[in-house]
N, C-alpha and C positions, 0 to 999 in steps of 0.2 A: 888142141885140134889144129892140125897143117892146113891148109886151104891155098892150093897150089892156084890158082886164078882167081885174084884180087878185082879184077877188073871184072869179072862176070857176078859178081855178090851187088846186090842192093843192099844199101847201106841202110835204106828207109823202110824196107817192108822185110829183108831178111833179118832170120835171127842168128846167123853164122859169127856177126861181130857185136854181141850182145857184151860174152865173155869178157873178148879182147879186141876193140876196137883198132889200139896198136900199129901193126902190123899195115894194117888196110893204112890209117894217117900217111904212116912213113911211106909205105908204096906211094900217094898220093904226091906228096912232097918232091920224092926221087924225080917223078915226071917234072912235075913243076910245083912249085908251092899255092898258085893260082890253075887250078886245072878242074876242064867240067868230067864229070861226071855220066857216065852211059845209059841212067835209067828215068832218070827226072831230071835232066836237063839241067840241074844244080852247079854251078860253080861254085866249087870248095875252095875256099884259103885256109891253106893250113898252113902257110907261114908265118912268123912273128909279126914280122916287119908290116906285111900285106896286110895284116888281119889291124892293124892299127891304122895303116891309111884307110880303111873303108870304114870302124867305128867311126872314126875323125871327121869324115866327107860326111855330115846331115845333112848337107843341100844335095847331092848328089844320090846319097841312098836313102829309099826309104823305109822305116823299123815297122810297116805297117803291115808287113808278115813276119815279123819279131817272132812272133811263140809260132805259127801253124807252116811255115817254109811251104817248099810245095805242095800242101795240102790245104783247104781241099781246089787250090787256082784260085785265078784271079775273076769277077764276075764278069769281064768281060776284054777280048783281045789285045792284049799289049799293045801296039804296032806303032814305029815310027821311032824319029831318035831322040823322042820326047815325051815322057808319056804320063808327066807331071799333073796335068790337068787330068787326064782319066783317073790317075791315084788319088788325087784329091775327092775325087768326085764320086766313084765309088766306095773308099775307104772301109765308112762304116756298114757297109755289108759283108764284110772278114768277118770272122770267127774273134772275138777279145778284141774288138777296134775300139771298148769303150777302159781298157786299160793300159796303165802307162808304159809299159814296154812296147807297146806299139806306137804311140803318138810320137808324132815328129814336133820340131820346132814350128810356130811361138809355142803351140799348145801343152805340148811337154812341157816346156820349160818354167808356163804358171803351174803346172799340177805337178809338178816336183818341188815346184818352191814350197806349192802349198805343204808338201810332204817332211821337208826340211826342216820347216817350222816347226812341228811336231818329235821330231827324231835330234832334240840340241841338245849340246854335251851335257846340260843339267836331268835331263831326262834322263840320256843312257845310264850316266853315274846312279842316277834312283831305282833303275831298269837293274844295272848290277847288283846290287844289293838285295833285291828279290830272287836274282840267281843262283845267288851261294845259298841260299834258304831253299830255293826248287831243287836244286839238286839234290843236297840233304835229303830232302823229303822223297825225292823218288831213288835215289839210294836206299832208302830205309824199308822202299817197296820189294828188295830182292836182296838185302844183304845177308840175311839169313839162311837163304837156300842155298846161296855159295855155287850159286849158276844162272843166267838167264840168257832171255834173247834180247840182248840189248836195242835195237830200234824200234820194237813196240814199245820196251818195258823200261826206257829210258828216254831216245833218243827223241821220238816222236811226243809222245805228250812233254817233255822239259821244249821243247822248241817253241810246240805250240803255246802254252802256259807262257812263255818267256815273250813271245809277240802280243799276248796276252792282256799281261801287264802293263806293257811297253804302252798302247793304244787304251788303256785306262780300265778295260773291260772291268766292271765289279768282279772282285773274287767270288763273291756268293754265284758267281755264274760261271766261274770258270768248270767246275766238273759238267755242267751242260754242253760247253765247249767241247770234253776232253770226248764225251757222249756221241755226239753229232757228226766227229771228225776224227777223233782217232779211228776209227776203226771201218772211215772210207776212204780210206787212202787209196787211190787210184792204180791198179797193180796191174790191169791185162794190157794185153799183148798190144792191144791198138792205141797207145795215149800217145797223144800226137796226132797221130797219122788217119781221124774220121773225123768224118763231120759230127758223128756221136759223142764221141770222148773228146771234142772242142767245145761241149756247149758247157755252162758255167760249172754245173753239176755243184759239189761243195759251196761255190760264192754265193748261191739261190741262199743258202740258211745264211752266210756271211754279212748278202747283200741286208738282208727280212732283222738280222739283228739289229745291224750299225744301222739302218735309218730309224729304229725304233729309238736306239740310245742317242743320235744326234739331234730327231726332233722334241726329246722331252727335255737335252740340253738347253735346245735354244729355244724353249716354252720355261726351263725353269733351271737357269745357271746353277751350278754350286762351286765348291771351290774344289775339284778334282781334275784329274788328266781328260778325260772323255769332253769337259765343258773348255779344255781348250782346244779337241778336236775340234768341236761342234762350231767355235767360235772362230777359227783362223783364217784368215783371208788372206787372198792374191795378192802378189805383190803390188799392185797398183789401187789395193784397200778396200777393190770389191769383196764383197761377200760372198763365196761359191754355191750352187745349190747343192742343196741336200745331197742326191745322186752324187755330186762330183767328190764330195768329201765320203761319200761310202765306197765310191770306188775304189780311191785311194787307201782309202783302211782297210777293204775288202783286200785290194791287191797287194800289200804289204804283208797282211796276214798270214795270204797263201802264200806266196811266191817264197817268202822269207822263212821258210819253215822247208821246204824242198831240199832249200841250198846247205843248210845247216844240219837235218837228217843225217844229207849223203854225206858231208866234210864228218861228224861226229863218226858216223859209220868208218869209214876210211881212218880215220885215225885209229880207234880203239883195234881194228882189223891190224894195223901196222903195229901196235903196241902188245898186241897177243901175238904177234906172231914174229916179234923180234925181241926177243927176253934184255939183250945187248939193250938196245934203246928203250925201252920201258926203264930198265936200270937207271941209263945215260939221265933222264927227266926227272925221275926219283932222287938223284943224288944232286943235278943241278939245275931248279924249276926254272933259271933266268932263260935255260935253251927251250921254253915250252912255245912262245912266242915265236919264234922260227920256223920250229916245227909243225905250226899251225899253217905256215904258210908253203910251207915244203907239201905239207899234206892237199894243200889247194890247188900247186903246180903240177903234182905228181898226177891225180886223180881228179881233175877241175869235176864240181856237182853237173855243171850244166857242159853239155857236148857242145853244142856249139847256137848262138843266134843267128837269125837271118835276116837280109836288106833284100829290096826291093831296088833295083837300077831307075832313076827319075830319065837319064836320058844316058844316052851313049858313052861312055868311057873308059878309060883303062886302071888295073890293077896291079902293080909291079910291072908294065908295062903289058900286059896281058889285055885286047883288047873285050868289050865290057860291054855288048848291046842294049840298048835301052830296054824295060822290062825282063832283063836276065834275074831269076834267083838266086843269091847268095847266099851262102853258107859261110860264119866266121866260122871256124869249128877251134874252138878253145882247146880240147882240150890237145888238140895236136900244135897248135902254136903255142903252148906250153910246155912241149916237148923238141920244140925247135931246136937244132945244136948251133945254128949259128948264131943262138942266143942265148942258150943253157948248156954248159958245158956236159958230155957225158949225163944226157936227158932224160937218161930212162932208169938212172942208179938214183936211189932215195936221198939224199946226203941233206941231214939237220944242219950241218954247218953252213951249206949254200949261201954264198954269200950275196946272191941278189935273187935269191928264192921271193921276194916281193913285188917284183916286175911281172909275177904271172898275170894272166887278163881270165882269169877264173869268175872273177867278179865283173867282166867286161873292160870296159873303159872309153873315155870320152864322156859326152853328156846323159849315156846309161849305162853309165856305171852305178851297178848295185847300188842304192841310198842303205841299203841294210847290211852294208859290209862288213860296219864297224860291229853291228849288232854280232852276227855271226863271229866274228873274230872274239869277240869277250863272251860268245857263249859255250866257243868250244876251250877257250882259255881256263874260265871255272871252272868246266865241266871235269878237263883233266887232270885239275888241280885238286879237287874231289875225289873222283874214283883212285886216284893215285893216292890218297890220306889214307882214305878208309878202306882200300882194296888191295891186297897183299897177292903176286905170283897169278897176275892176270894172263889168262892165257886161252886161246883157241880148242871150242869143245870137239876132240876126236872124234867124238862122238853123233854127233852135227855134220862137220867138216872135214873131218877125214883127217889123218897123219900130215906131218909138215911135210914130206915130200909130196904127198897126192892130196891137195884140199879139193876142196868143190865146194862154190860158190853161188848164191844164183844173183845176177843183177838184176836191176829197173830195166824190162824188155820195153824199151823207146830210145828211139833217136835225138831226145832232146836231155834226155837225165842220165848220170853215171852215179850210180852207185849198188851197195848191197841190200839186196831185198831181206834179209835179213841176218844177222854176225852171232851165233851164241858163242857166251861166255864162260867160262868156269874163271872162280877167283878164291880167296881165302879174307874174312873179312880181319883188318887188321888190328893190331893190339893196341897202335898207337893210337 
């Protein structure tokens, strides 16, 4: 689709840049890399550089409309070149103020640590080794039919299973999990953008689990992952409440299952629909590692996060009023050329295809990065064993010259609502 006036589209409530956001970024850019926006009063950064000094600035910005950006406002008028003390103060009457992509420093910074503790290399290595078993196993769900729709029938329950584990859940409870959540996955047109589809919805059962499993933790330890949830403390040795430690497993949960979907989708989408590089990884797994990360830069999960202006200042010299909306939009300073050569070609050998901020950066950056990267690492280490001439269903999607796709209709998610498969199950 052509969309000859860029500057007349809502990027937040149209759906003209669902397809291909693209287009709209770089128009944005040409102007300025810091440049506001005509319908919601949002300043977009879509430059590299820019979108790294406003992560960087915590005293300056605040993450406290992190997930909801200009929706649904702030409770009460900005005004002045300071307005640090009204953010403080109203805060937790936002939409997710009680989760950690919103909190600012100190607060962030003990309920991450808490987070940390939880998420250490001996874990994730344990976390591995249940992934090359969940994939198998949900491999084994479709290898027969020699076709699926991979993000129900793969992508979505292996994420969630895999955060799963991760946080201790008992397995006897994981098909309850798979029950609950697979199949509310958040798909209309308004996520993001109401006060409806901000309220916890999914964390409700999240929340109703994990204090059940944290409080019988710490009524009667064992020796398993959830009893070192239940059990971890603040860096300064307090003890967290209850709530503070469900948040945290609550919001790791979800959030970490979003980012990991869209990257699985996007990849398997690239690998069906370029025979050349499904080959290239087949013949040499050491390039899969790369390409995980080409696949993060090319099509970041998350569009972009938002800052809150504490008080008046500038952006790449772009001046910067005090309660202005920001928008980092990732996935356009991932497409920056004065930081990625030739931005918009896929290229596996990208030699600093890791510099993308897919994952954020600075003091929120993803805690579940690492997770993500070794889940789609397995993953295509697996369907590439046991799946022979993966390729893109015609039938579904249409011929390679004419596909048709449908994405995540929101302004805060990039990816495919769903990818079928055709494949051949292999002999090796």
């Amino acid at each position: 689709m052509v969309i000859n006036d860029l500057d007349a589209i809502d990027f937040f409530r149209g759906d003209e840049l669902i397809e291909n956001p693209y287009p709209y970024y770089e128009h944005l850019r040409a102007q300025c890399p810091v440049q506001r926006e005509l319908h919601h009063d949002v300043v977009m950064v879509t430059g590299y550089e820019e979108a790294i000094e406003v992560v960087r600035d915590t005293a300056t910005f605040s993450s406290c409309n992190a997930v909801t950006g200009p929706f649904p406002g702030f409770p009460v008028p900005l005004e002045g070149d300071d307005v640090s003390a009204l953010i403080d103060q109203h805060r937790d009457e936002l939409p997710f103020s009680d989760q950690l992509p919103t909190l600012d420093p100190p607060v962030h910074t003990a309920h991450r640590a808490l987070l940390m503790r939880l998420i250490t290399p001996k874990r994730l290595k344990e976390n591995e080794a249940f992934m090359w078993r969940l994939a198998d196993r949900q491999i084994d769900e479709v290898i027969a039919a020699g076709t699926c729709e991979f993000i129900a029938d793969y992508a979505s329950p292996f994420a969630m299973l895999v955060v799963a584990d991760l946080l201790g859940v008992p397995e006897a409870d994981h098909e309850l999990f798979r029950t609950e959540l697979a199949g509310g996955r958040r798909t209309g047109r308004t996520i993001g953008s109401t006060k409806e589809s901000m309220g916890h919805g999914p964390l409700e059962f999240l929340y109703e689990q994990f204090t059940t499993y944290i409080e019988d933790r710490r009524r009667e330890p064992r020796h398993d992952v959830m009893t070192g949830l239940a059990t971890a403390t603040f860096p300064d040795g307090s003890t967290p409440p209850v709530i503070d430690v469900v948040r945290i497993a609550a919001n790791l949960f979800a959030a970490g299952q979003e980012t990991t979907v869209r990257l699985l989708g996007t990849a398997l989408q690239l690998l069906g629909d370029r025979p050349d590089l499904q080959q290239l990884l087949r013949d040499d797994r050491a390039r899969i590692p790369n390409f995980v990360e080409e696949t993060l830069r090319i099509e970041s999960p998350i569009k972009g996060d938002f800052r809150l202006a504490r008080r008046s200042t500038t952006i790449g010299g772009v001046a910067i009023p005090a309660g202005t909306t920001v928008m980092i939009v990732l996935g356009a300073a991932n497409r920056d050329p004065r930081r990625f050569e030739h931005p918009a070609d896929f290229d596996v050998e990208r030699a600093n295809a890791r510099q993308h901020v897919a994952f954020g950066h600075g003091v929120h950056t993803c805690p579940g990065a690492p997770l993500a990267r070794a889940e789609a690492r397995v993953s295509i280490e697996r369907l590439l064993d046991r799946m022979a001439d993966i390729t893109i269903s015609e039938v579904e999607h249409g011929p390679p010259d004419a596909r048709r796709y449908a994405y995540a209709p929101t302004y805060i998610l990039r990816g495919l609502r769903s990818l079928h498969l055709d494949f051949e199950a292999s002999s090796s």
